[in-house]
C-alpha positions as CSV (number, residue, x, y, z in Angstrom):
1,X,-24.5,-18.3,-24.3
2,X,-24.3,-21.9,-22.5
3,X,-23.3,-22.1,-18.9
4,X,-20.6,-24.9,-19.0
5,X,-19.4,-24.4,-15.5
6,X,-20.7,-21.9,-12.7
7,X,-18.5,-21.5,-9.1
8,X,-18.2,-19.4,-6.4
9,X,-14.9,-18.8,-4.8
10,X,-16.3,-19.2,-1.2
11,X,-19.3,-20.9,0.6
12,X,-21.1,-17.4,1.4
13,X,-22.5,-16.6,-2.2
14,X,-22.9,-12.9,-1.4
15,X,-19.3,-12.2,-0.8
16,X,-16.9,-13.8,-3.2
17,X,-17.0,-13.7,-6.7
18,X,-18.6,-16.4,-9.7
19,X,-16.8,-17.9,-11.7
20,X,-18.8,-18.6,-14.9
21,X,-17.3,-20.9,-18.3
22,X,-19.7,-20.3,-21.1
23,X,-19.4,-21.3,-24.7
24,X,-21.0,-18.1,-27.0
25,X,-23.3,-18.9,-30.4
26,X,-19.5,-18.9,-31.9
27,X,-18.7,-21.6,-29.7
28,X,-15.8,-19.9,-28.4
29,X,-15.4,-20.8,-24.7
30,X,-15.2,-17.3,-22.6
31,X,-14.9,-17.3,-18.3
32,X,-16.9,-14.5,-16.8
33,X,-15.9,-13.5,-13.2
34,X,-18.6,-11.6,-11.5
35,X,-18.7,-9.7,-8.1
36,X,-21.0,-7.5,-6.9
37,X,-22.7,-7.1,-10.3
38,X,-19.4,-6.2,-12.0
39,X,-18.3,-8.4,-14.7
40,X,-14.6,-9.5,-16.5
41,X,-14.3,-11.2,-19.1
42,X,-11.6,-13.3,-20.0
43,X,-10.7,-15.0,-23.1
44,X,-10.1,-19.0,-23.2
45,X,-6.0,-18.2,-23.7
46,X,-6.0,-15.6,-21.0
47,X,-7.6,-18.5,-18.3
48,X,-5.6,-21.3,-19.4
49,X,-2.6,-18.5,-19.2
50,X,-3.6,-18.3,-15.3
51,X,-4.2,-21.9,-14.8
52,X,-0.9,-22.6,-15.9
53,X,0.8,-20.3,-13.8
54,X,-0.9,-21.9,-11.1
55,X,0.1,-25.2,-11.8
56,X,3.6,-24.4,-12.3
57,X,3.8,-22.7,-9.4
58,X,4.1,-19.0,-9.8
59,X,1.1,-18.2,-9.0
60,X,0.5,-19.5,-4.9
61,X,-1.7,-19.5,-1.9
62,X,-0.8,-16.1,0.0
């Protein structure tokens, strides 16, 4: 798999999640959210489903 991307959701890299965009040997893109060595994987739909949400506004700072 390629890294495309790689983030963490807060300055202290021990406590927050990553946020990893990779493209497999299919070249499908895939986003892998890791915390505290537990993966979820999410398909390219499912994040663009969420990033959408977001930018539409149902989805908000709490």
């Amino acid at each position: 798999m390629e890294v495309i991307k790689k983030l963490t959701l807060c300055s202290s890299a021990s406590c927050c999640p990553d946020i990893e965009v990779v493209k497999d040997e299919n070249g499908e893109f895939k986003v892998i959210l890791e915390e505290n060595g537990q993966k979820m994987e999410l398909s390219k739909d499912a994040w663009n489903i969420l990033v959408n949400y977001i930018k539409t506004g149902e989805l908000t700072e709490l």
